[in-house]
C-alpha positions as YAML, in Angstrom:
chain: A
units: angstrom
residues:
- id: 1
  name: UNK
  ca: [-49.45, -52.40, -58.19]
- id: 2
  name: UNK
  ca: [-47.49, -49.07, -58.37]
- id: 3
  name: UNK
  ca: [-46.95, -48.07, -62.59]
- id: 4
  name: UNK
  ca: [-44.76, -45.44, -63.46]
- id: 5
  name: UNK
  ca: [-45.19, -43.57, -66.73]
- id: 6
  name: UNK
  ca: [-43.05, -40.94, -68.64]
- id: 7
  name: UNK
  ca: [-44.27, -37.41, -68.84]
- id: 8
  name: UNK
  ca: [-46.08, -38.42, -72.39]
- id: 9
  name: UNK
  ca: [-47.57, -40.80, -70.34]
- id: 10
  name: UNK
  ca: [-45.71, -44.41, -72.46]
- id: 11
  name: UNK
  ca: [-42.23, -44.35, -72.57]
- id: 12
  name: UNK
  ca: [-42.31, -45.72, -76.03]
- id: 13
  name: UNK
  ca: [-40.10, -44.60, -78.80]
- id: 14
  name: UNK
  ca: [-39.96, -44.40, -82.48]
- id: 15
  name: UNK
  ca: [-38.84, -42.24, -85.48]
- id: 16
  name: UNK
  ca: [-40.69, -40.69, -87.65]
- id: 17
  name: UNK
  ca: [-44.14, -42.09, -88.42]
- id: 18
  name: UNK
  ca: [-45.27, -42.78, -92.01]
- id: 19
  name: UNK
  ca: [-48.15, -45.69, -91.20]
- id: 20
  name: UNK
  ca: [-50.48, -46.80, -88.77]
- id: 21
  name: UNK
  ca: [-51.53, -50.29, -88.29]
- id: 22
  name: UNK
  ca: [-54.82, -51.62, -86.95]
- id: 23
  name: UNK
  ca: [-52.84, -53.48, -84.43]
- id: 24
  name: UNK
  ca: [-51.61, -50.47, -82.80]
- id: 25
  name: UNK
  ca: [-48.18, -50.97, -84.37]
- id: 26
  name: UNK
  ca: [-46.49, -47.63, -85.75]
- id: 27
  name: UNK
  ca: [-43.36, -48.42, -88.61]
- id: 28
  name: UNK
  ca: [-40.74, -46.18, -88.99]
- id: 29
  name: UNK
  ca: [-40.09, -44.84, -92.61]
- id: 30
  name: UNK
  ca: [-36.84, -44.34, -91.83]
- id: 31
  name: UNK
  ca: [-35.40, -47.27, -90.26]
- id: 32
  name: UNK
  ca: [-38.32, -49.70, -90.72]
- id: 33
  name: UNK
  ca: [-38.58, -50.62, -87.07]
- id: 34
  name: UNK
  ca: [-42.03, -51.30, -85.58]
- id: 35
  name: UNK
  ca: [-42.49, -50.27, -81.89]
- id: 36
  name: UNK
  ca: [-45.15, -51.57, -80.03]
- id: 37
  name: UNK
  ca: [-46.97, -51.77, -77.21]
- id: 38
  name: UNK
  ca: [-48.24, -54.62, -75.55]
- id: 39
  name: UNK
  ca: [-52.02, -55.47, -74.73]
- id: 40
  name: UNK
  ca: [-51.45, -55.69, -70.42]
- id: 41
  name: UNK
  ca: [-49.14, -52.54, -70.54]
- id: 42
  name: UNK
  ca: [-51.83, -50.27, -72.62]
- id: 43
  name: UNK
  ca: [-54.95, -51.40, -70.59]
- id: 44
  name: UNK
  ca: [-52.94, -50.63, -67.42]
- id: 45
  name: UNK
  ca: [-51.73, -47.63, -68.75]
- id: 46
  name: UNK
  ca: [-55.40, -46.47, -70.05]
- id: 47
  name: UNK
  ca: [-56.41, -47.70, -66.37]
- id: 48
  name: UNK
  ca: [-53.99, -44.93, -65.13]
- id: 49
  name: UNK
  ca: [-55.54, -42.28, -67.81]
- id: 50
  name: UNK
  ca: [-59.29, -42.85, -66.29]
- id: 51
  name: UNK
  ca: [-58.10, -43.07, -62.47]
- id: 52
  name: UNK
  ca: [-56.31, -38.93, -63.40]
- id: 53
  name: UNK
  ca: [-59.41, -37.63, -64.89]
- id: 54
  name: UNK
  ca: [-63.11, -37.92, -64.72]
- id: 55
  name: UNK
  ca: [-63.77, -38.26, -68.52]
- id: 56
  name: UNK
  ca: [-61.57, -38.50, -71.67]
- id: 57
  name: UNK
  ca: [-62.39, -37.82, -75.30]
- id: 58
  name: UNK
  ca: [-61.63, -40.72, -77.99]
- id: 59
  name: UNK
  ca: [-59.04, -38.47, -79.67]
- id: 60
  name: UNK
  ca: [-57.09, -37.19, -76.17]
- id: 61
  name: UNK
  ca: [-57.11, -41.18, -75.08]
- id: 62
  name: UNK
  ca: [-55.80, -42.46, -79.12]
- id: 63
  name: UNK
  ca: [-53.44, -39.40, -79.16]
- id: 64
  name: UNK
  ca: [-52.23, -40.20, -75.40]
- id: 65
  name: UNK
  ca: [-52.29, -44.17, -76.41]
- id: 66
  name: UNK
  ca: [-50.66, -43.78, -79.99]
- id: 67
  name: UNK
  ca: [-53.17, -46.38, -81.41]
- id: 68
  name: UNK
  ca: [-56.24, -46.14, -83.61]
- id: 69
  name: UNK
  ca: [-59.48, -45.84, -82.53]
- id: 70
  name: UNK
  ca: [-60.08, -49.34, -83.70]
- id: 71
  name: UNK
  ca: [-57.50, -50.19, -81.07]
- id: 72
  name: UNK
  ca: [-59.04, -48.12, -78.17]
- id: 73
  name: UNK
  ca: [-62.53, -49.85, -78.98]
- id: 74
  name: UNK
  ca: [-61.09, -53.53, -78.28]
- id: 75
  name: UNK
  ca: [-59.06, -52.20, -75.42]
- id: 76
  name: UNK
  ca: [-62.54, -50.48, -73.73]
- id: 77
  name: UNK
  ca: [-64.17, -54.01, -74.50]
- id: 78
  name: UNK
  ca: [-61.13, -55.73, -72.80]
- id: 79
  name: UNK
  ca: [-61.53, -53.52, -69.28]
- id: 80
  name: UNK
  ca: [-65.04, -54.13, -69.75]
- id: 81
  name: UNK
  ca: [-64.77, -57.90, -69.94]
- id: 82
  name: UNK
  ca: [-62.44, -57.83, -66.66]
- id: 83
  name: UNK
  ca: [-64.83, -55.77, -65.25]
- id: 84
  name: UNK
  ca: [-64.31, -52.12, -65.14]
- id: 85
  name: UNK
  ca: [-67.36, -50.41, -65.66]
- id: 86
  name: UNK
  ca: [-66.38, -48.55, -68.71]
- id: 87
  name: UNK
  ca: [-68.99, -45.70, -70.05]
- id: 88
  name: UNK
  ca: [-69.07, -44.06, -73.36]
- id: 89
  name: UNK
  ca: [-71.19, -41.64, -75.03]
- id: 90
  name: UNK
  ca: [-71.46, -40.42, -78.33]
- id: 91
  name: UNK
  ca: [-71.93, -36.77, -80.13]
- id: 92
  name: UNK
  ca: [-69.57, -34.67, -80.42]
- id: 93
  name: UNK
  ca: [-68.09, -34.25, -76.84]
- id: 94
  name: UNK
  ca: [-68.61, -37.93, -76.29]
- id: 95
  name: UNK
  ca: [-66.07, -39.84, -74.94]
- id: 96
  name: UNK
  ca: [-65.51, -42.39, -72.24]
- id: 97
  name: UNK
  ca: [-64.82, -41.95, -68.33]
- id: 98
  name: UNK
  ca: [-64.33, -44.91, -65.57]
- id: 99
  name: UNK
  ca: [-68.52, -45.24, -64.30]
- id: 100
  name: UNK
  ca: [-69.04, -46.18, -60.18]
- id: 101
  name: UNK
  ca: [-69.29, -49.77, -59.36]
- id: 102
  name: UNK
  ca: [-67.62, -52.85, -60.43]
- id: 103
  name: UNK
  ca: [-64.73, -53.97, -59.58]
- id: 104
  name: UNK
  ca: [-61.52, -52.30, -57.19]
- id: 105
  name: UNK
  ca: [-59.13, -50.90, -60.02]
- id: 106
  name: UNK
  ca: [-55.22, -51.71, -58.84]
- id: 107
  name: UNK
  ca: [-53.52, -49.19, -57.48]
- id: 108
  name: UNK
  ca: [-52.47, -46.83, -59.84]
- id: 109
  name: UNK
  ca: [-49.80, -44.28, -58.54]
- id: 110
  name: UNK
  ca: [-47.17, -41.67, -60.30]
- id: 111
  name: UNK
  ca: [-44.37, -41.53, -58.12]
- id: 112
  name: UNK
  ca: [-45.17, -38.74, -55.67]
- id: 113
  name: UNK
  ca: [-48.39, -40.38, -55.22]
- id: 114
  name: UNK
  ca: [-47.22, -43.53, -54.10]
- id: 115
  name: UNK
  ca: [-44.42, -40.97, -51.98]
- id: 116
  name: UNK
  ca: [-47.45, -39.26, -50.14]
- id: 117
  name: UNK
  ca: [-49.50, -42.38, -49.86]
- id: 118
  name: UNK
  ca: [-47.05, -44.17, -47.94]
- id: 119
  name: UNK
  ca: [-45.89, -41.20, -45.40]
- id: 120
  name: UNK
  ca: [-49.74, -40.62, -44.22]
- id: 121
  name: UNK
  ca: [-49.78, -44.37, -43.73]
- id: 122
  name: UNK
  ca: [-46.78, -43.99, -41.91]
- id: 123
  name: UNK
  ca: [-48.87, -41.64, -39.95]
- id: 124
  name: UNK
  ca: [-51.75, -43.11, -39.32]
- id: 125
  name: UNK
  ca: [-49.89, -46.40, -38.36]
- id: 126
  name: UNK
  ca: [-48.70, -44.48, -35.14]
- id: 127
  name: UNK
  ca: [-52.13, -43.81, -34.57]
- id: 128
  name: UNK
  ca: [-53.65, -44.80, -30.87]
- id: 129
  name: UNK
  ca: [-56.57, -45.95, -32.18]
- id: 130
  name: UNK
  ca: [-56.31, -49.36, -33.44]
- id: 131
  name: UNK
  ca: [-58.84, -49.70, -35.68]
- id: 132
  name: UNK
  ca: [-57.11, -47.14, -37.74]
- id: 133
  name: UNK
  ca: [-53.50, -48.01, -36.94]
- id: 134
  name: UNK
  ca: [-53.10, -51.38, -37.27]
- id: 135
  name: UNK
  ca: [-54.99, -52.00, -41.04]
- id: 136
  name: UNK
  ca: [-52.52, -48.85, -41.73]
- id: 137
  name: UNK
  ca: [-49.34, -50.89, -41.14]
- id: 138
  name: UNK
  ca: [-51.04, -53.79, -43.47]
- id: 139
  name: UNK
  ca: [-51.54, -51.50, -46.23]
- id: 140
  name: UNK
  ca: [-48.32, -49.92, -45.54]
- id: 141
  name: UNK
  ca: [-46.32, -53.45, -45.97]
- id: 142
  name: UNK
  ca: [-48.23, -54.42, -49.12]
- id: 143
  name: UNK
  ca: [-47.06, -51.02, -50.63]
- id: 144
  name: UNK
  ca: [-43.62, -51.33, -49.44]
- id: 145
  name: UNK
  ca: [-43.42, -54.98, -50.94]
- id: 146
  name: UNK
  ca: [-44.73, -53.34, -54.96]
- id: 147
  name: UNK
  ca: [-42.43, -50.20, -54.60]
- id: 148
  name: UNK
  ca: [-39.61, -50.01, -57.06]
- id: 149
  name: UNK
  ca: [-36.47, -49.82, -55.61]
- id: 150
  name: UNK
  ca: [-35.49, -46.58, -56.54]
- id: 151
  name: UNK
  ca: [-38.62, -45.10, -55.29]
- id: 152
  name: UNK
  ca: [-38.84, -47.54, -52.09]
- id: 153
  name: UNK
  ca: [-35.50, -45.72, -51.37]
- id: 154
  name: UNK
  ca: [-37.51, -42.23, -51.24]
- id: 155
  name: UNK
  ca: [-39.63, -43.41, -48.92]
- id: 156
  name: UNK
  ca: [-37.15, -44.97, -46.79]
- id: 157
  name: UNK
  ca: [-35.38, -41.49, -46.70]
- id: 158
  name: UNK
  ca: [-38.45, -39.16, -45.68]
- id: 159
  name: UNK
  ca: [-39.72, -41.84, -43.48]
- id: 160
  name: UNK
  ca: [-36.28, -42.47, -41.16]
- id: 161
  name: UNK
  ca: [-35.85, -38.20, -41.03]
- id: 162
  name: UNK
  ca: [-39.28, -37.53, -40.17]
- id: 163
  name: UNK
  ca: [-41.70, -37.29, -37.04]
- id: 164
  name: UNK
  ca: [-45.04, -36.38, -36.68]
- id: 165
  name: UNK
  ca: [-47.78, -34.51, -34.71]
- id: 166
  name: UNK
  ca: [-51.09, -34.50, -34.23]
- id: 167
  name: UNK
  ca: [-53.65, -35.67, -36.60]
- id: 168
  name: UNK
  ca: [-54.02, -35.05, -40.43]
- id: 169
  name: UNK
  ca: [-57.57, -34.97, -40.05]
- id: 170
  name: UNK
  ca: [-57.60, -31.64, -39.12]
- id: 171
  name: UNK
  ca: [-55.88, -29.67, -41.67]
- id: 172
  name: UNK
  ca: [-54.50, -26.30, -42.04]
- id: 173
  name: UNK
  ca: [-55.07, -24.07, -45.28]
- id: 174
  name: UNK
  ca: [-52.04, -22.42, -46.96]
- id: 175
  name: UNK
  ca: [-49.78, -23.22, -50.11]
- id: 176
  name: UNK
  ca: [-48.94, -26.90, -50.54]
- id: 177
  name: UNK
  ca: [-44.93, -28.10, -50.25]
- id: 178
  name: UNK
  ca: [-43.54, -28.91, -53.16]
- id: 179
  name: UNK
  ca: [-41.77, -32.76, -53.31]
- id: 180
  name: UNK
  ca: [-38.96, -32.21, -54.79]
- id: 181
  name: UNK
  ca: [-37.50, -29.58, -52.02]
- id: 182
  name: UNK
  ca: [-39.40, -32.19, -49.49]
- id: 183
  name: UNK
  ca: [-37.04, -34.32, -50.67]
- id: 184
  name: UNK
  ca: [-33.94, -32.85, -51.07]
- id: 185
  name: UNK
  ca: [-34.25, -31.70, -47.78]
- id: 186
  name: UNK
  ca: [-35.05, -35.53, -46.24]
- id: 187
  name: UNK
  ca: [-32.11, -36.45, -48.31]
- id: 188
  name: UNK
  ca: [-29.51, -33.61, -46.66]
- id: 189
  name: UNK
  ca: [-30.94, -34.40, -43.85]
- id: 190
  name: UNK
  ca: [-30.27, -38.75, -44.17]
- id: 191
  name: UNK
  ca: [-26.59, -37.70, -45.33]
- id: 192
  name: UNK
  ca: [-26.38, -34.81, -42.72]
- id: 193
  name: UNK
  ca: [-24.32, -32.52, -45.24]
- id: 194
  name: UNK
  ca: [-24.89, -28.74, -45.52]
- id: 195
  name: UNK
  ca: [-27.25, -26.78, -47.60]
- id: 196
  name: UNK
  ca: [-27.96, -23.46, -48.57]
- id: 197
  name: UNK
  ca: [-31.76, -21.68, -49.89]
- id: 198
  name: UNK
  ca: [-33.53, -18.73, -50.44]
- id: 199
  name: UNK
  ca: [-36.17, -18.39, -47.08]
- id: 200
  name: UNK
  ca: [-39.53, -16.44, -47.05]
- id: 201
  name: UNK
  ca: [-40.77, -15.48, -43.60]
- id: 202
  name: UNK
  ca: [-44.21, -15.08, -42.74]
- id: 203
  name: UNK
  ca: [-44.08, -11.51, -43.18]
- id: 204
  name: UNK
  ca: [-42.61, -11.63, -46.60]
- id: 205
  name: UNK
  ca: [-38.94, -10.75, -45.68]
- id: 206
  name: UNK
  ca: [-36.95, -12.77, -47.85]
- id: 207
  name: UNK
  ca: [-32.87, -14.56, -46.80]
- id: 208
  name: UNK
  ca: [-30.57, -16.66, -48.03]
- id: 209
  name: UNK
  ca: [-29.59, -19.27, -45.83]
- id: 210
  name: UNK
  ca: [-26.93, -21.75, -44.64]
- id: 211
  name: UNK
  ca: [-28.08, -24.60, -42.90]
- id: 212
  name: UNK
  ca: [-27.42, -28.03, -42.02]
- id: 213
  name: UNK
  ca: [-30.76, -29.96, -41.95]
- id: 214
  name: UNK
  ca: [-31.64, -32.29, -38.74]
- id: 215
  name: UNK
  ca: [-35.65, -33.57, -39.07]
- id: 216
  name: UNK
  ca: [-38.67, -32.80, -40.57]
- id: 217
  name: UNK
  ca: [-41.90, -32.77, -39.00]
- id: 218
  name: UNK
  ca: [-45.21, -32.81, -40.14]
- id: 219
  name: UNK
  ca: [-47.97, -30.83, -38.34]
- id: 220
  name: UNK
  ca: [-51.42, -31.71, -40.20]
- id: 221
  name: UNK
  ca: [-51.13, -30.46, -43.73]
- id: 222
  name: UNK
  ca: [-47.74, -28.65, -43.21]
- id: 223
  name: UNK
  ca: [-44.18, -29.62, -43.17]
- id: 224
  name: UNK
  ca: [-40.78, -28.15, -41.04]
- id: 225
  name: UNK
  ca: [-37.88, -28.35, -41.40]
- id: 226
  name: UNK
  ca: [-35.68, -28.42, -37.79]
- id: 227
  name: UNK
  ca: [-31.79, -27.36, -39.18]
- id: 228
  name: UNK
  ca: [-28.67, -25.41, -37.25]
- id: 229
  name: UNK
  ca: [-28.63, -22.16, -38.92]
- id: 230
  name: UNK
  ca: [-25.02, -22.26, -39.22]
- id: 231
  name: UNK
  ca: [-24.30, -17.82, -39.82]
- id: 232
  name: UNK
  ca: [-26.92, -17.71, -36.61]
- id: 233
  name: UNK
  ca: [-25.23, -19.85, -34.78]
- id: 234
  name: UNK
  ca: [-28.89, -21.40, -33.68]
- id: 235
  name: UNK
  ca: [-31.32, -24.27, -34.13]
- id: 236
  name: UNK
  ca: [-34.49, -22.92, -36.10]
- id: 237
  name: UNK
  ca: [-37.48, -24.20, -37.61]
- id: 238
  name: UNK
  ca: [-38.07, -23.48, -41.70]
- id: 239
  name: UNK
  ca: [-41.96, -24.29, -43.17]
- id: 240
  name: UNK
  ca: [-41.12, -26.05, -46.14]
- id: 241
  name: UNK
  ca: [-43.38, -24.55, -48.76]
- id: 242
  name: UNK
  ca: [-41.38, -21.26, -47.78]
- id: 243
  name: UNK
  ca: [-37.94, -22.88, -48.82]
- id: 244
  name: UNK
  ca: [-37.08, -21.89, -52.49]
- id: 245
  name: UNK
  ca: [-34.03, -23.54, -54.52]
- id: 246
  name: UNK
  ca: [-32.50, -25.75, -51.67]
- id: 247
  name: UNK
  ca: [-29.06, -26.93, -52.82]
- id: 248
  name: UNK
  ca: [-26.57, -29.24, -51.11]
- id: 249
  name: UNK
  ca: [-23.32, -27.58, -50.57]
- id: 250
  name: UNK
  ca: [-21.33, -30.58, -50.63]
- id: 251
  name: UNK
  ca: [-20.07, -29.86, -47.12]
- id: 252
  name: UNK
  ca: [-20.41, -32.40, -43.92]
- id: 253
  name: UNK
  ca: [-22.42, -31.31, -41.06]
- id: 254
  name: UNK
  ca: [-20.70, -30.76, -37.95]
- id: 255
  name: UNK
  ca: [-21.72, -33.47, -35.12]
- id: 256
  name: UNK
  ca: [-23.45, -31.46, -32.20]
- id: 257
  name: UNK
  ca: [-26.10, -31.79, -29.51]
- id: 258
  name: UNK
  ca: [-29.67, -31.70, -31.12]
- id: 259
  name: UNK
  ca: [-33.01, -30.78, -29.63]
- id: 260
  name: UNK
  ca: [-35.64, -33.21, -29.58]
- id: 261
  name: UNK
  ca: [-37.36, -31.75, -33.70]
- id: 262
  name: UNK
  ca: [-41.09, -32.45, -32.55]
- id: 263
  name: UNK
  ca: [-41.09, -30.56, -29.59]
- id: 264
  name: UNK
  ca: [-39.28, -27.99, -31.04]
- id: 265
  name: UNK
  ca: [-41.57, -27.36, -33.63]
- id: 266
  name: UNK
  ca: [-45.01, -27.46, -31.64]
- id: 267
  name: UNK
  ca: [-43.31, -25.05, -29.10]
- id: 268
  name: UNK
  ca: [-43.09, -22.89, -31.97]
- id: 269
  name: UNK
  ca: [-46.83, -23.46, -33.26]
- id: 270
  name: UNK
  ca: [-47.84, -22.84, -29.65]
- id: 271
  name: UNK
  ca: [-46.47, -20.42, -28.00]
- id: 272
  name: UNK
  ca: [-43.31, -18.67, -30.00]
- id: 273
  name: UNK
  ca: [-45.44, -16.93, -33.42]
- id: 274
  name: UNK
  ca: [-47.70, -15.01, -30.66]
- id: 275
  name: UNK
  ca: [-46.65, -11.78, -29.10]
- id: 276
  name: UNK
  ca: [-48.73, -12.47, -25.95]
- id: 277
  name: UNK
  ca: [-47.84, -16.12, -23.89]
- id: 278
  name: UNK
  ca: [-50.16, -16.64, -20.96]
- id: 279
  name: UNK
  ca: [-48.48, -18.95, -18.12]
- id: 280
  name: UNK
  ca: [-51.83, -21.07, -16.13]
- id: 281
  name: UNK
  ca: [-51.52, -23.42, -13.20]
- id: 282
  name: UNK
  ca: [-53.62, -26.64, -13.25]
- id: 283
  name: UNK
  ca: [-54.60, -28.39, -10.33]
- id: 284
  name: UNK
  ca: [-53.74, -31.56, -12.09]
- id: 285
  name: UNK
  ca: [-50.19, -33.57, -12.70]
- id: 286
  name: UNK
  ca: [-48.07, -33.51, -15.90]
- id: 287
  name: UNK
  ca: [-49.88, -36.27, -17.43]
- id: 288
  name: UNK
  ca: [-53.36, -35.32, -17.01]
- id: 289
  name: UNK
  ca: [-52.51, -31.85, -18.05]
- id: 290
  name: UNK
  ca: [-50.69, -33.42, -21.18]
- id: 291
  name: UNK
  ca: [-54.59, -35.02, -22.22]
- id: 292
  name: UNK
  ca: [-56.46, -32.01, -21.53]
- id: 293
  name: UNK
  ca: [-54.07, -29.60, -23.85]
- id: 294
  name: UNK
  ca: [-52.61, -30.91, -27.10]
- id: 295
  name: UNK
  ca: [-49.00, -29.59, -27.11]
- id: 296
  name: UNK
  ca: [-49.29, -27.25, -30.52]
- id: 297
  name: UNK
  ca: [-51.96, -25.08, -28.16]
- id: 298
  name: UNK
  ca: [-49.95, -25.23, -24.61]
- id: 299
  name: UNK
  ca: [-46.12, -26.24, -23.97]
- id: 300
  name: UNK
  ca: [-45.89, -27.85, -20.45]
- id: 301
  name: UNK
  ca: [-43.08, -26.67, -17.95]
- id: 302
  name: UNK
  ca: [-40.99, -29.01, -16.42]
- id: 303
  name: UNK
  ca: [-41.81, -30.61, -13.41]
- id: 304
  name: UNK
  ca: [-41.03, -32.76, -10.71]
- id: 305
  name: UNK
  ca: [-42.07, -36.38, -11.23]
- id: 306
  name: UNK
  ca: [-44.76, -36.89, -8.14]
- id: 307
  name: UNK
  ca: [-45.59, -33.23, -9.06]
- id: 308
  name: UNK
  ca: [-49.90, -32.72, -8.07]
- id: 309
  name: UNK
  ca: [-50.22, -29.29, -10.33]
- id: 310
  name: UNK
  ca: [-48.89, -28.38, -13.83]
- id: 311
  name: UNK
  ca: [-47.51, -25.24, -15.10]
- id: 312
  name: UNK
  ca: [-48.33, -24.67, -19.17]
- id: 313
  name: UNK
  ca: [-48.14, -21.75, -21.37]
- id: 314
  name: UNK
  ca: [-50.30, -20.97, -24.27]
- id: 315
  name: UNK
  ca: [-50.30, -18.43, -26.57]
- id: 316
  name: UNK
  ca: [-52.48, -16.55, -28.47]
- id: 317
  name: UNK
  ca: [-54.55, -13.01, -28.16]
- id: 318
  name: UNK
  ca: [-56.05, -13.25, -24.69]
- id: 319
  name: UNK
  ca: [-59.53, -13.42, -25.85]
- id: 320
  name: UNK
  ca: [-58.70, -16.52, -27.48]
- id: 321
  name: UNK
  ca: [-56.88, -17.69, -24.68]
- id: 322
  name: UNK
  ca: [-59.55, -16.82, -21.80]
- id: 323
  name: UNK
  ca: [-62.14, -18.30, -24.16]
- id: 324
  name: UNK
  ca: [-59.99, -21.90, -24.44]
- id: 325
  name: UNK
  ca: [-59.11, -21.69, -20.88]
- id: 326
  name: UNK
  ca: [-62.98, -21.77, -19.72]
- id: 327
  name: UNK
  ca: [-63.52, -24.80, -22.18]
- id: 328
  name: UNK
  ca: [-61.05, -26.98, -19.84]
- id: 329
  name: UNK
  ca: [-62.22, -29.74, -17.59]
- id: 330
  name: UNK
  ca: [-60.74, -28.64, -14.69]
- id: 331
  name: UNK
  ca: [-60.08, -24.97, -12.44]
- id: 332
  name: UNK
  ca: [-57.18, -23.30, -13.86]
- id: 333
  name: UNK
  ca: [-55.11, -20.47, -11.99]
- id: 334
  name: UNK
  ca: [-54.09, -17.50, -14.85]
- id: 335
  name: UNK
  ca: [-50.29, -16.59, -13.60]
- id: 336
  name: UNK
  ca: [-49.63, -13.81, -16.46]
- id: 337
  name: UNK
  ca: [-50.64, -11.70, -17.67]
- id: 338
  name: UNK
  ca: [-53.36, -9.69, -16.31]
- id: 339
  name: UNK
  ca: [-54.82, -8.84, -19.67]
- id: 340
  name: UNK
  ca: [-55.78, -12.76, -19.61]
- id: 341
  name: UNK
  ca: [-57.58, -12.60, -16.82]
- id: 342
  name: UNK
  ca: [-59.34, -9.04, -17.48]
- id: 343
  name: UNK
  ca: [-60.55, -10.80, -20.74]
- id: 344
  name: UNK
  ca: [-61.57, -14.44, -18.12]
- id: 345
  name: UNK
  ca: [-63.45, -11.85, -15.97]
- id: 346
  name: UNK
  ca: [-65.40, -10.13, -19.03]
- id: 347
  name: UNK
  ca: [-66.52, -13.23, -20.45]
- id: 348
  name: UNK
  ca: [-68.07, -14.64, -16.98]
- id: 349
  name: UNK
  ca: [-69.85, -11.45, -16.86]
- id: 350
  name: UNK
  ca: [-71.23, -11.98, -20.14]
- id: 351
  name: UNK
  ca: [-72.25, -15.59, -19.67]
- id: 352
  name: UNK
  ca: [-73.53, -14.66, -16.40]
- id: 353
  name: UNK
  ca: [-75.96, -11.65, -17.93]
- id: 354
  name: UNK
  ca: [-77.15, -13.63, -20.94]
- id: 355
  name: UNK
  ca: [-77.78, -16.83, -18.52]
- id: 356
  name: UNK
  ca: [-79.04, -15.47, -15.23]
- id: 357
  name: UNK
  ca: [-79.90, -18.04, -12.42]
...
């Protein structure tokens, strides 16, 4: 069950108010209309209320309800009876909050909720590991069936532009991406028209640009955007929580050749924000190389297909580097540069002094 509420919270309406009924009815003084709102609706609705915060005060909940307290009691007996472990407590910060136990609440999602629940299902459903996978694609059908149409067609539009990478169990840190521009990007990118934003670069230089947006990808708690860069004449990448004011020009794309988004963005990740890119051999084929180094650490080289040894680079300061390379399963050969291998050297020497035979 997916409810959507107003920014008030009831998307109820009335003039102004002149008298309150036990009932939870409010007449108008000016036009004599009652507005109400009915029992289900306000226990789902206080249902939402609990599920946002840990604990509410009787006047927030009457004041976010518009009834009377009288009301609020029968509705807090009501959960109760269906059996929501309700708590209260008295004094002067008393209140109630939603106690552990009892029995599973519905679903209760605002509308980017629902929006970010259903994309890191989407996720986990590609999963290899089926007992994570396929119960994803379940709950992913069920939520798909309850959606509203308007918001099912959100989803729709992030899901068929996106791809993903990697796990989200390992997260990055860093500012969260906004929705909105999430999806007014997904939504350029679904109707492949042009758009133009203010860009922030990771060294605070700031740009206006003129894109037209191709994919996004999601890399653990981050988002990309893959777009031509239409005054650079040049595919790019664009973190989304660096995008400010994106705004559809009205213009068409122009059909062209487009790189595959994923790889394009963990080649980035991996190799092209580091000054230094080591290039190792591995005694190993393509697809044993491919399980040993996940491609936002190493980018593999093309090769031939019945090819016995692999070619990757990784980047990174070549302390780092040395230090992952001596954590592989298997002998590696360092190429480039030498500083890689000055730093391999100096680490065997100290493993080799503080572990003597």
């Amino acid at each position: 069950m997916v409810a959507r509420q107003s920014s008030t919270g009831v998307d109820v309406h009335w003039c102004t108010i002149e008298r309150t009924h036990d009932c939870g009815q409010r007449r108008s003084a000016r036009c004599g209309n009652v507005v109400t709102m009915d029992t289900p609706r306000r226990l789902l609705q206080l249902l939402v209320l609990f599920s946002g915060r840990p604990s509410w005060s009787a006047a927030d909940l009457v004041e976010r309800l518009e009834v009377t307290e009288r009301t609020l009691r029968r509705d807090v007996t009501r959960l109760r009876d269906l059996g929501y472990p309700i708590e209260s407590t008295t004094g002067r910060y008393g209140g109630y909050s939603l106690g552990a136990g009892g029995r599973l609440p519905p679903l209760l999602l605002a509308d980017d909720e629902a929006v970010a629940v259903s994309v890191a299902l989407r996720a986990l459903s590609q999963s290899a590991d089926p007992l994570l996978g396929e119960p994803a694609i379940a709950a992913m059908t069920k939520l798909a069936q309850v959606l509203p149409s308007g918001l099912r067609e959100r989803v729709d539009t992030l899901a068929e532009v996106t791809d993903h990478i990697g796990s989200t169990s390992d997260p990055w840190g860093g500012p969260g991406t906004d929705p909105g521009v999430l999806m007014r990007l997904a939504q350029a990118a679904r109707a492949a028209e042009r758009m133009r934003f203010d860009y922030r670069t990771g060294d605070d230089r700031s740009s206006r640009r003129h894109v037209e947006p191709h994919r996004l990808v999601s890399l653990r708690s981050r988002w990309y955007l893959v777009a031509f860069d239409v005054d650079r004449d040049a595919w790019r990448t664009f973190r989304v929580d660096r995008v400010v004011g994106p705004q559809a020009t009205g213009a068409r794309a122009t059909l062209r050749d487009a790189p595959d988004a994923a790889a394009l963005v963990a080649e980035g990740v991996a190799v092209g924000v580091y000054d230094t890119a080591a290039r190792i051999r591995l005694p190993v084929p393509p697809a044993e190389a491919a399980r040993h180094i996940s491609r936002t650490v190493g980018v593999l080289e093309p090769a031939a297909p019945d090819a016995t040894t692999t070619v990757v680079r990784i980047g990174g300061d070549p302390d780092w580097i040395a230090r992952y390379l001596v954590g592989l399963p298997c002998r590696f050969e360092i190429i480039e540069p030498n500083a890689v291998r000055v730093e391999v050297r100096r680490l065997a020497r100290r493993l080799l002094l503080q572990h003597p035979a």
